[in-house]
N, C-alpha and C positions, 0 to 999 in steps of 0.2 A: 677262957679261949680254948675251943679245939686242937688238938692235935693238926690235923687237918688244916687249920688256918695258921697254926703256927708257924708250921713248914711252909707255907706260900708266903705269909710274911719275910722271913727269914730268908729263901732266895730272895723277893723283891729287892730285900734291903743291899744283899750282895749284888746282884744285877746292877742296880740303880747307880751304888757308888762306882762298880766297875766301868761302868757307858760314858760317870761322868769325868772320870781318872782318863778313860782312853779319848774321847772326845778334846778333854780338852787342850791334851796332849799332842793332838792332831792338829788344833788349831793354832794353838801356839808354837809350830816350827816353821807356820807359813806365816813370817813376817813381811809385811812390806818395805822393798828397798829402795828409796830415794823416790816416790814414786813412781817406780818403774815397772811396779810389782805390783796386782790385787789379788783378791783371795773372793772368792766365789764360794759360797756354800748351800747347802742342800741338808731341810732337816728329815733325819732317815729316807725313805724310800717310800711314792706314791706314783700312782699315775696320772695326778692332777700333774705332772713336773712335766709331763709330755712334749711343750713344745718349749722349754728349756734342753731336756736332751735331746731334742731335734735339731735347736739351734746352736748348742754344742756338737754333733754330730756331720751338718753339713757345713760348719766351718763359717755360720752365722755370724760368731759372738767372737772368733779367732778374729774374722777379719775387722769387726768393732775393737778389739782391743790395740790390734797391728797399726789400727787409722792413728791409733794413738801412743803407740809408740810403746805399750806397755805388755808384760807378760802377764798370765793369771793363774793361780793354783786354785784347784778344784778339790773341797772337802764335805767329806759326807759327817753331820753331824747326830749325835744319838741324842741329845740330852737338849733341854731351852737354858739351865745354868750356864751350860759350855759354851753356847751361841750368845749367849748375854755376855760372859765373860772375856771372849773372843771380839764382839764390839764394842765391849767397853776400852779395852786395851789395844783397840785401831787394829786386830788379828783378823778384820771380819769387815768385810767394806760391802759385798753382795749377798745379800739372802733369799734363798726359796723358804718358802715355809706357809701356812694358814694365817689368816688375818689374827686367830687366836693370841700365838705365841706372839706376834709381832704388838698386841694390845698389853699381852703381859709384860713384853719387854719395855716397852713404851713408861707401865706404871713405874717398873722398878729404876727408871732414870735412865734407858741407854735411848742412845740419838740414832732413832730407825722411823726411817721415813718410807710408806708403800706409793712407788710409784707405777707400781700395772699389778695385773693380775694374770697366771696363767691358765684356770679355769675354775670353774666349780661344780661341787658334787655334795653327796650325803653321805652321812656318817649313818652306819650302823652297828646295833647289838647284836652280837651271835652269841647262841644257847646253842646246846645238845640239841638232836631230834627230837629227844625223848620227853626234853625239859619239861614240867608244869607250868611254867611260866608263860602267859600267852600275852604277857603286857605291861609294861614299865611298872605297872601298880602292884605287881605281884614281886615285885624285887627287895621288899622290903626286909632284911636280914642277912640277906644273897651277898657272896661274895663274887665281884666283880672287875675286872681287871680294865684301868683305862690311866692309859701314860702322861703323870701329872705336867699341867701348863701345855695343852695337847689340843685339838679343835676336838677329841674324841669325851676326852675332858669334859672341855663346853657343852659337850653334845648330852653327856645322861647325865648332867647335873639339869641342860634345862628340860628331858625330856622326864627327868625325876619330878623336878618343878610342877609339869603340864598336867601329872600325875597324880598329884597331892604329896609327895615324898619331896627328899631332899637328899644330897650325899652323903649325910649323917645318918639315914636310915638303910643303907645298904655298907659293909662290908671293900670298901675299894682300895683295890691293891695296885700301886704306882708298879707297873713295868713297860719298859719299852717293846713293841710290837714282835720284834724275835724271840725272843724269851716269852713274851705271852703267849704265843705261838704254842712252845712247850707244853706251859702250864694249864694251858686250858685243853690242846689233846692227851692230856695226860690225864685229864678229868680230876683236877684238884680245885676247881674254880668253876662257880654256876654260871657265870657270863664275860662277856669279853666284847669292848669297847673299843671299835677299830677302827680305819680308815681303807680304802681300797690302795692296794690287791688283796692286802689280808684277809676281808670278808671272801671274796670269791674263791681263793686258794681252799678255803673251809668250805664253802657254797657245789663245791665239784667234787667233794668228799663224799656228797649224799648224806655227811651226818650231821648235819646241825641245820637251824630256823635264824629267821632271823626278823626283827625287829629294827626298822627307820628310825635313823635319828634326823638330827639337825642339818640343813643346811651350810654348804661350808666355802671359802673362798680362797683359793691357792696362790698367792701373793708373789710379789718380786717386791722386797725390798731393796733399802740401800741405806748406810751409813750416812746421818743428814751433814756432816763434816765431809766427808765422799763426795756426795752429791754438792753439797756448795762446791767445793774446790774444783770438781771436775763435772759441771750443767752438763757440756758436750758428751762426754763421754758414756754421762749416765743413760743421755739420750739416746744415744748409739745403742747403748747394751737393752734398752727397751724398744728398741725400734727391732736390735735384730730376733729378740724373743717374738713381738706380734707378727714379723715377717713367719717365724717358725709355726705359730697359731695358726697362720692364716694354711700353712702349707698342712700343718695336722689335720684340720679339718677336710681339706679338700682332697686330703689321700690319708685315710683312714685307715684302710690296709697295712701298708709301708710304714706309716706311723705305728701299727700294733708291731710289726715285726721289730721296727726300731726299738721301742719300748720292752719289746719281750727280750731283746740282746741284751739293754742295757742293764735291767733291773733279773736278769739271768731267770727270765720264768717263762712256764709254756704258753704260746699264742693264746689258747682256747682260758688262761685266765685273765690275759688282756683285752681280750674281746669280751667278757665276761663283763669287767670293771669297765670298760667304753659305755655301758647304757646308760653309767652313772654319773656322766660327765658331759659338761658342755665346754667346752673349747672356743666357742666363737663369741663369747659375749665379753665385754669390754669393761673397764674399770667408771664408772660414770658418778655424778652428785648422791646418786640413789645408794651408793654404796656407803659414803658418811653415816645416814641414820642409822644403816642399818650395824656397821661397827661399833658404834656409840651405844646401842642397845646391848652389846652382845659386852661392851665393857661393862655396862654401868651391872651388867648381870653377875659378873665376874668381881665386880667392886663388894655389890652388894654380898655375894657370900665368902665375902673376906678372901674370894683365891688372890686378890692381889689388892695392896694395902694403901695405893693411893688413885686417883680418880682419872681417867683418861678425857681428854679433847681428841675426837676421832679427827677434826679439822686439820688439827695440827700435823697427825699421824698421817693423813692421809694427804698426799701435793698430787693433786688433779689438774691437768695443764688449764692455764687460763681461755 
């Protein structure tokens, strides 16, 4: 082993354990009191979450939780451990996050049920400008950075897959998108397996290419113990998010400003990461096969050890 990849290892490993010590730390001081209380979370920072902060923003999801008598804390999580461990332990009752993380939680035994979605976009590789690499097939040895249990994850294991490769032939170093961030403008890492804004932050840099991954679907869970107890409520908190969708969509502008406040980044990378997203399309039947594939993919290369029913994971109203 390289020097070189040593040192990238050896952050990751600090990184890693650090996100998952502060995360879960975070999640567990918002406990729920007498049901009075939910706990909302958000895993890291994307702009598929768009009309989730919209509908936190214009007082959406406040007056959904007010109908019901209850308060909500709002936690941004770094890690899928943290977010697993946080619903196992009823810390964790609403989740943003990619239908990904929500299928590997699923395998490991925790009770998450996707009841919407707030859009979908593609995942991409960013390389140097300079890179040789001109195609997943060339990655074979490369070190590569994409945040384990991630849709980014999913993304170049299947586009290693489409390739002839697999995640065994590339170099892949578990960090979360900040830190990668680092690591990869620091030029210690030949690739970097992201989600939007990330790409485009680097896309405005002028110095890196980039390579299309996968397909990907930005979720609204919910704790399936939650959602029995509380049908109403969970209805409410997904009514006032497609209220937020419908309003992102048809003011696109206002929506990048909102988004650039929230997630504290310049417009011209919001509107960047907007071409990558569709906002108006809807959670429907067609979305089962297509989760059920994206597990049984995930099964099959052992990222998670027991076998999903996308049926189950997924309650589409009747």
């Amino acid at each position: 082993m390289n020097k070189r990849l040593q040192l990238v290892l050896g952050i990751a490993l600090l990184v890693c354990t650090a996100a998952l010590v502060v995360s879960f730390f975070a999640a567990d001081q918002y406990k729920p009191v007498a049901g009075k209380r939910i706990v909302v979370g958000t895993f890291s920072k994307t702009i598929a979450y768009a009309p989730y902060y919209a509908a936190v923003e214009k007082g959406w999801l406040g007056e959904a939780f007010a109908k019901h008598g209850v308060q909500a804390e709002f936690v941004e999580f770094q890690s899928l451990p943290a977010i697993n461990e946080a619903m196992a332990t009823k810390n964790l009752d609403v989740i943003f996050e990619a239908e990904i993380p929500a299928s590997i939680g699923r395998a490991a035994g925790i009770d998450i049920k996707i009841i919407g979605i707030t859009g979908r976009y593609y995942q991409e590789l960013v390389l140097p400008a300079d890179s040789a690499v001109s195609g997943y097939a060339e990655l074979k040895g490369k070190t590569v950075i994409a945040q384990s249990g991630t849709s980014s994850h999913y993304s170049l294991a299947k586009m290693l897959e489409q390739n002839g490769l697999s995640v065994k032939d590339v170099q892949m170093i578990d960090m979360a998108p900040v830190d990668g961030k680092v690591a990869f403008e620091s030029g210690q890492v030949d690739a970097w397996a992201v989600w939007p804004p990330f790409v485009q932050q680097e896309q405005l840099t002028g110095k890196v290419k980039t390579l299309k991954g996968k397909g990907i679907t930005a979720i609204v869970g919910v704790r399936g113990e939650f959602a029995g107890e509380n049908p109403a409520l969970a209805a409410d908190i997904l009514e006032a998010v497609n209220r937020a969708k419908k309003w992102v969509f048809e003011n696109p502008e206002q929506a990048q400003e909102l988004v650039s406040k929230k997630l504290n980044l310049p417009v011209d990378v919001v509107k960047k990461a907007w071409a990558v997203h569709d906002f108006q399309s809807e959670m429907s039947q067609s979305d089962v096969p297509d989760i059920q594939s994206k597990a049984d993919f995930l099964f099959g290369l052992k990222i998670i050890k027991s076998e999903v029913n996308a049926t189950e994971l997924v309650a589409l109203k009747n």
